[in-house]
C-alpha positions as CSV (number, residue, x, y, z in Angstrom):
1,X,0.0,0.0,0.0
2,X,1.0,3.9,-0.5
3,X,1.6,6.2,2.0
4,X,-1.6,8.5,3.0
5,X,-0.9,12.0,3.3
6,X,-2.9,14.6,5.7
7,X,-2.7,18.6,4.5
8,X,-4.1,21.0,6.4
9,X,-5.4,24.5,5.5
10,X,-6.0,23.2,2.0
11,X,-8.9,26.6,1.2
12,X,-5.4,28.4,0.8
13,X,-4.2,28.6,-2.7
14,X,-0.3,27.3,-1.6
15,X,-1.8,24.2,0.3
16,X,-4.1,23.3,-2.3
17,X,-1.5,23.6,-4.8
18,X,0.9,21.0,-2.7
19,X,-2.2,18.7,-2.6
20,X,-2.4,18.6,-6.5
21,X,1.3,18.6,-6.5
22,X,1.8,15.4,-4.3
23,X,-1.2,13.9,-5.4
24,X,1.4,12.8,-8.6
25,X,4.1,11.2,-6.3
26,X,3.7,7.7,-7.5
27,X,4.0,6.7,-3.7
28,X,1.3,8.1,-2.5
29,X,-2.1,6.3,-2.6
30,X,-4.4,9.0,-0.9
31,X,-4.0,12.4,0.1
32,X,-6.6,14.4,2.4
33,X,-7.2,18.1,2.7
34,X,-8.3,19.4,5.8
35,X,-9.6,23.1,6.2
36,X,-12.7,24.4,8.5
37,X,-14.2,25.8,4.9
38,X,-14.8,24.5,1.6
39,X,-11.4,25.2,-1.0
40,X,-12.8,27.7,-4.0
41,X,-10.4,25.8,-5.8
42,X,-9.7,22.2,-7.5
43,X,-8.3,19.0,-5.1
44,X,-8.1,17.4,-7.9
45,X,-8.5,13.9,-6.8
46,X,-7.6,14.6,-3.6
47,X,-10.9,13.8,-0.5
48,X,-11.4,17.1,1.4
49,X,-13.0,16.8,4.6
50,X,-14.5,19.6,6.2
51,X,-12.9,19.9,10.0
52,X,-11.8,22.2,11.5
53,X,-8.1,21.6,13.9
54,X,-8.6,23.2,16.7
55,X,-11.7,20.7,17.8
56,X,-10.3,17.4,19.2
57,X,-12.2,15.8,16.2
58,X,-8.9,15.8,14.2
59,X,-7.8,12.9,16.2
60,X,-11.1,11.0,14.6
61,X,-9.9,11.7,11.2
62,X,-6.2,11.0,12.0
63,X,-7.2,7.5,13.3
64,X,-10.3,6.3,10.7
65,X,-7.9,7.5,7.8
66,X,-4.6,5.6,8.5
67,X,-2.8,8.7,7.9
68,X,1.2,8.2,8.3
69,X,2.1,11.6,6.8
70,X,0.8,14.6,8.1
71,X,2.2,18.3,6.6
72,X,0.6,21.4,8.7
73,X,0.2,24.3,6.2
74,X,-2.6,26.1,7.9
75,X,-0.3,28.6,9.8
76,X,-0.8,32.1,8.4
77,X,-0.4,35.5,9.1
78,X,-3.6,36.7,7.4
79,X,-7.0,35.3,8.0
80,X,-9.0,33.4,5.1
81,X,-11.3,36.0,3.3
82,X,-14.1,36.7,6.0
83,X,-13.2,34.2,8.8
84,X,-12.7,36.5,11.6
85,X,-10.1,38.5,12.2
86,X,-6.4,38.2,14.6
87,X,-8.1,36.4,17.0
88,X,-9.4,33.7,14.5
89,X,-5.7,33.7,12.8
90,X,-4.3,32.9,16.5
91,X,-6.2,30.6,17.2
92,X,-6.1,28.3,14.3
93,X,-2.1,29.4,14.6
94,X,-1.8,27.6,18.2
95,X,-4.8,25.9,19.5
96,X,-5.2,24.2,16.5
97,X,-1.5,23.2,16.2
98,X,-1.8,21.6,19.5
99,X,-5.2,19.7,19.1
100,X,-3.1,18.1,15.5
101,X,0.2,17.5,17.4
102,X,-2.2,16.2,20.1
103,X,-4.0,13.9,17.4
104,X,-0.6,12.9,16.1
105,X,0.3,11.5,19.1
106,X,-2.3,9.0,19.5
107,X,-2.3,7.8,15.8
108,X,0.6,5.3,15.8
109,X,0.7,5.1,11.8
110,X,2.0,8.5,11.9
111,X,5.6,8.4,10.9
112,X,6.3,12.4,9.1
113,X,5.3,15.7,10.5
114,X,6.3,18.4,8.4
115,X,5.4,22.0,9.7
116,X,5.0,24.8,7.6
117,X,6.5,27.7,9.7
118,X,8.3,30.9,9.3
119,X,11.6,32.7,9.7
120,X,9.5,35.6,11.7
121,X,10.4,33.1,14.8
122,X,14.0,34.9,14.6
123,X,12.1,38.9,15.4
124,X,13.6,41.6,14.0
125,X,16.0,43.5,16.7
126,X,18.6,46.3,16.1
127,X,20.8,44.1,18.0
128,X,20.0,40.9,15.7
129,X,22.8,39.0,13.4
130,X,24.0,39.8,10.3
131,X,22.2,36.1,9.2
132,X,20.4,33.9,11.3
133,X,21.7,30.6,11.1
134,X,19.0,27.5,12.3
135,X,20.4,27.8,15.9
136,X,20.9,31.2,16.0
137,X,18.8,31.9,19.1
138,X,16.8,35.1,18.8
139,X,18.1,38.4,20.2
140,X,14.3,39.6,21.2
141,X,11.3,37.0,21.1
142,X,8.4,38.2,19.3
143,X,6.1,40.1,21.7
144,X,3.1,39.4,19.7
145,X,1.3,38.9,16.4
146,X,2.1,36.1,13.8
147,X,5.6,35.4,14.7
148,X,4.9,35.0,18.7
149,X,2.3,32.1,16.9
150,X,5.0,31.0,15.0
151,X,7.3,30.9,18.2
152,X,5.1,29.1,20.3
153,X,3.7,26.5,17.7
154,X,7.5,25.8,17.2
155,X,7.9,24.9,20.8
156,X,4.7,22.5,20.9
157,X,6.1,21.0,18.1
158,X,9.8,20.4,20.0
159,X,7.6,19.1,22.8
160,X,6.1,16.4,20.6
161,X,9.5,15.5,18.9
162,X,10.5,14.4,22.4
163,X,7.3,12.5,23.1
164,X,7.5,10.8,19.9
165,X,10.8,10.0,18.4
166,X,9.7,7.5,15.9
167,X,8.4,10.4,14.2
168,X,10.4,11.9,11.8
169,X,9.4,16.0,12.2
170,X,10.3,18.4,9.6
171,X,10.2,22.4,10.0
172,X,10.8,24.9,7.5
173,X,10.8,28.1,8.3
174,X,10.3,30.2,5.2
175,X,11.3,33.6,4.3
176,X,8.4,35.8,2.8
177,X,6.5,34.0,0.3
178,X,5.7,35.9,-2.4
179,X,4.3,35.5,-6.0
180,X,1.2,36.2,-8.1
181,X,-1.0,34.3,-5.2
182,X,0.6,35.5,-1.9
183,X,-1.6,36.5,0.6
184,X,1.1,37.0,3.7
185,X,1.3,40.5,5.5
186,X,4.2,41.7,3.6
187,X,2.1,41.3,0.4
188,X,-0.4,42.9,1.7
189,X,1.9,45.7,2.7
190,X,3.2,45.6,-0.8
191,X,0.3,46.0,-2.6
192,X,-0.6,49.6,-0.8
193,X,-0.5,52.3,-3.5
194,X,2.6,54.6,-0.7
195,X,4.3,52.4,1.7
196,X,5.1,53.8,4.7
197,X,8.7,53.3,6.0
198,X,10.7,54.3,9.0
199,X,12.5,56.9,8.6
200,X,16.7,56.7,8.4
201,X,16.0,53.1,7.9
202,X,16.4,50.9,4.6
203,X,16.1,47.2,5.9
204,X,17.6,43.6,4.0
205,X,14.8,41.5,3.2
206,X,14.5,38.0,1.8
207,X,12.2,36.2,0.0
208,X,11.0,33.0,-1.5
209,X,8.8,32.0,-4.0
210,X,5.4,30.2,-3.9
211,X,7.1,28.0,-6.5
212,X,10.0,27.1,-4.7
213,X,7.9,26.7,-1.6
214,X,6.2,24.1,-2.6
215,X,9.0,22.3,-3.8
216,X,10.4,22.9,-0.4
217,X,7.4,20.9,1.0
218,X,7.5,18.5,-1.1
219,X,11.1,17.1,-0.3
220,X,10.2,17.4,3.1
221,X,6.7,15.1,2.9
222,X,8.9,12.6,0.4
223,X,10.8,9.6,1.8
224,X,14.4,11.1,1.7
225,X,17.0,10.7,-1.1
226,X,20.3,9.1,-0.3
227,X,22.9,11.9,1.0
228,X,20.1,13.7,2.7
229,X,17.7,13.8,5.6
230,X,14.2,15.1,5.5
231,X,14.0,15.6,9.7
232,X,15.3,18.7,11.5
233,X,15.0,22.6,11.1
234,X,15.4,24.5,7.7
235,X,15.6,28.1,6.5
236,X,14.2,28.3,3.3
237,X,15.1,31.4,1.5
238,X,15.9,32.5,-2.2
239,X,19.6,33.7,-2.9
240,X,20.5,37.3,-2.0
241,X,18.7,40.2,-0.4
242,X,16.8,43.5,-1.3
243,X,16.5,46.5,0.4
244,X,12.8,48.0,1.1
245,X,14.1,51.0,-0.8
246,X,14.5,48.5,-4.0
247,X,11.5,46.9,-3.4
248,X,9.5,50.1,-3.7
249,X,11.6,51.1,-7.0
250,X,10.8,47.8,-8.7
251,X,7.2,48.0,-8.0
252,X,6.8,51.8,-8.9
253,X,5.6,52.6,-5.6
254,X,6.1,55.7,-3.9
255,X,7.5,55.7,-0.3
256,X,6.3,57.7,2.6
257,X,9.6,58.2,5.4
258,X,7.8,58.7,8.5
259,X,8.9,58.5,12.4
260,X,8.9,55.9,14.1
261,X,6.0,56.5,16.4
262,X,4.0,58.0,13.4
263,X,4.5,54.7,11.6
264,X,3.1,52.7,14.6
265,X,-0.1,55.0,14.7
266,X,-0.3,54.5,11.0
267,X,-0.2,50.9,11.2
268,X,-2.8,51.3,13.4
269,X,-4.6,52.9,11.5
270,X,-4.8,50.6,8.3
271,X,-5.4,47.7,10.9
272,X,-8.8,49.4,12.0
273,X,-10.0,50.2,8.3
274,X,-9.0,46.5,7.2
275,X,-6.4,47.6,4.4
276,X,-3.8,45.9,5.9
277,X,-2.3,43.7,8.8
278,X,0.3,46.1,9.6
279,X,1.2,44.5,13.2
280,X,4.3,45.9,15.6
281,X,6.2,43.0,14.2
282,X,5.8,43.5,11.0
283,X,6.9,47.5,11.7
284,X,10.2,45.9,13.5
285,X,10.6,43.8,10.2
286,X,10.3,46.9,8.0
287,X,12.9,48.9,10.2
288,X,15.4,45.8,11.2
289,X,15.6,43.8,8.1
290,X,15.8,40.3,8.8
291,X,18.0,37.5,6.5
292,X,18.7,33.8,7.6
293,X,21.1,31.1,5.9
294,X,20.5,28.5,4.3
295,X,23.4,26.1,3.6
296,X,21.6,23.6,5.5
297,X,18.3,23.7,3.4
298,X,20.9,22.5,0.1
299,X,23.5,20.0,2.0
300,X,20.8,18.5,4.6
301,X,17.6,18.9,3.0
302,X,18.7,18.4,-0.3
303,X,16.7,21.7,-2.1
304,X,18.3,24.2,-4.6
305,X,15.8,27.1,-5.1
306,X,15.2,28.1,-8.7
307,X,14.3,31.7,-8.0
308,X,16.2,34.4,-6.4
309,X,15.0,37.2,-3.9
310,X,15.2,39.4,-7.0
311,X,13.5,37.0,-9.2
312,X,10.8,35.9,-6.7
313,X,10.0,40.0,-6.2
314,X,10.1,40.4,-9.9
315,X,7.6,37.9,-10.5
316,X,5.3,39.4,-7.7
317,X,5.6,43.0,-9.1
318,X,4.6,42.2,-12.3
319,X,1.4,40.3,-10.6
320,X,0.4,43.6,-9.0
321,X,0.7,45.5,-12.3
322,X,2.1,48.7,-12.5
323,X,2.7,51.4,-9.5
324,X,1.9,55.1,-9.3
325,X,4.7,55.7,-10.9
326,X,7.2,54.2,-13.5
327,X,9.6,52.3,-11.7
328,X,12.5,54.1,-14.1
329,X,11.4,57.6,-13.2
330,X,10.9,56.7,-9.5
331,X,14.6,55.5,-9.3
332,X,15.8,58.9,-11.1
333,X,13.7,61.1,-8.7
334,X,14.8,59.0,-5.4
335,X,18.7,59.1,-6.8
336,X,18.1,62.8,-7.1
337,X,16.9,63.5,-3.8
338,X,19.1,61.5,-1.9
339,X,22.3,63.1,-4.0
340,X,20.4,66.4,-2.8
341,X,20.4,65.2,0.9
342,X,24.1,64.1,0.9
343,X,25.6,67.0,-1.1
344,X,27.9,68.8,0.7
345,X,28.3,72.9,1.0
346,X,31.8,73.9,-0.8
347,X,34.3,75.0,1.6
C-alpha cells in the first residue's frame, strides 16, 4: 500500500497547490485536505473533509484514515477571506497546532510531520545577526502577532519530537512567500498604492517563491533521497537580499519616510480600516531587516531554489501590475533627492 498523506489549510491557494502537486508522487495512494471551509479551488482527486483543527475531532480523522504523513500548512499570518479576524488567525495558529500534534500523538501510523512555519520566529531586533543561522537563538522573542504564533507553535512541536521520536518531524521556516497568489502580511503591505517606511532606515529583506515553496514541502513530505535527511529545522530562503528601498523602485511605488511613532499610529490605523495587517512585528521587520542562511536547506535537506529574492519580487511585481509611478522615473527622482540630501556645501 502507498503512504496517506494529511494537509491541512488546503482553502489556501499554496496548500491546495501542494495537494495537486503530491497527489502525482507515485508513492502516494491518498491524500486528504483538511480546512474548517470548503477550498474555491480544484483537489483534484484529492478527498477534502471539512474539519476544523482546533476541535479534538482531528484525532477521529487521523485515526479512521490511516494517515502516516501529516504536513501542517494552515499557519498564516492573514486570516482566510471573511473568517474572523487576529483572533481567529491565532487561534487556528496555536490551538489548533496543539489539538493536530495532540492527534498525532495517539495515531501510531503517523511516521512524518512536516510543519509549515516561518523565519518571523528569529524577530527583527537592532541588535539581531548579520544572518540567522537554524540555531541562532533570537536576540528579542516576538512580543506578539504572527511570529509570537510561529514561536510558540514551534515549541509545541519540539515538545512532541521528544514525546514521539519514531516520528520523523520536519520544520521549514520560510522567508516571505511571495508571487502572483501571496496573501502574507508583507504582500499585503506591498500592494498599498505609498508604503510607509521608518525613517533613516532601509532594511535587507529575503524572500521566496510560492514556487519554490512548494517544492520545499515537497522534499520534506517525500521519503528522503540518499545523502540527505528530510528531519530537523530549515531556513528556506531565495539567494541574495533586497533593500525595502529597492523593493519600492521595482514595484513603482512611492514611499512615505515617517517616524517611528508615526509609523506605529499608521499601522494602526490601516489595521482598523482592514487595508492591511500592519502588526508591531511587522513594523520591526520593516525597520530591522531580517535574513537567515540556508546552507543547511541544500546540504541537509537536499533543495536548490530556482528563484532568487530578485526573481521571486520580480515575479510578484509584475502580478500587481504597475505602480503610481514608472519604476525608471521613480529611481531617477529618489537618486536625485538623496544626491540632494548628501551633497555637501563647498568649503
Amino acid at each position: 500500500m502507498g503512504r496517506v498523506v494529511l494537509v491541512t489549510g488546503v482553502a489556501r491557494q499554496l496548500a491546495g497547490r501542494f495537494v495537486r502537486r503530491i497527489l502525482s508522487d507515485p508513492a502516494v495512494e491518498r491524500v486528504i485536505g483538511v480546512d474548517a471551509v470548503a477550498p474555491a479551488h480544484p483537489l483534484d482527486g484529492a478527498e477534502f473533509l471539512k474539519a476544523d483543527i482546533r476541535h479534538p475531532a482531528i484525532a477521529r480523522v487521523l485515526a479512521e484514515t490511516g494517515v502516516d504523513t501529516v504536513v501542517h500548512m494552515d499557519v498564516n499570518g492573514t486570516p482566510l477571506g471573511s473568517r474572523g479576524g487576529r483572533t481567529a488567525v491565532k487561534e487556528t495558529n496555536v490551538i489548533g497546532t496543539m489539538q493536530l500534534l495532540g492527534a498525532c500523538q495517539k495515531a501510531p501510523r503517523v511516521q512524518r510531520l512536516v510543519v509549515k512555519s516561518s523565519t518571523s520566529f528569529y524577530g527583527s531586533a537592532p541588535r539581531d545577526p548579520a544572518v540567522f543561522g537554524e540555531d541562532t537563538p533570537p536576540k528579542s522573542l516576538p512580543s506578539g502577532g504572527f511570529a509570537k504564533d510561529v514561536v510558540e507553535v514551534e515549541g509545541y512541536i519540539r515538545g512532541f519530537a521528544r514525546r514521539r521520536p519514531d516520528v520523523a518531524v520536519c520544520v521549514l521556516r520560510f522567508a516571505n512567500v511571495l508571487g502572483p497568489c501571496a496573501d502574507s502580511p508583507l504582500a499585503e503591505y506591498f500592494s498599498l498604492p505609498v508604503l510607509p517606511t521608518v525613517l533613516g532606515y532601509d532594511p535587507r529583506l529575503q524572500f521566496v517563491h510560492e514556487e519554490d515553496a512548494l517544492a520545499a514541502l515537497l522534499i520534506a513530505a517525500s521519503e528522503p533521497r540518499r545523502g540527505t535527511l528530510n528531519s530537523g529545522t530549515f531556513n528556506i530562503a531565495g539567494d541574495g537580499v533586497l533593500l525595502l528601498s529597492q523593493t519600492a523602485r521595482r514595484l513603482g511605488r512611492p514611499t512615505l519616510p515617517l517616524l517611528l511613532p508615526t509609523v506605529t499610529w499608521a499601522g494602526a490605523a490601516l489595521r482598523a480600516v482592514g487595508v492591511s495587517d500592519f502588526s508591531p512585528e511587522q513594523i520591526r521587520l520593516l525597520t530591522h531587516g531580517r535574513v537567515v542562511r540556508t546552507t543547511q536547506m541544500r546540504e541537509t535537506l537536499g533543495f536548490d531554489p530556482q528563484y532568487t529574492t530578485a526573481e521571486t519580487f520580480a515575479e510578484f511585481a509584475r502580478s500587481r501590475g504597475p505602480g503610481l509611478l514608472p519604476p525608471d522615473c521613480l529611481a531617477r527622482t529618489v537618486d536625485r533627492l538623496a544626491d540632494a540630501l548628501c551633497a555637501r556645501p563647498a568649503q
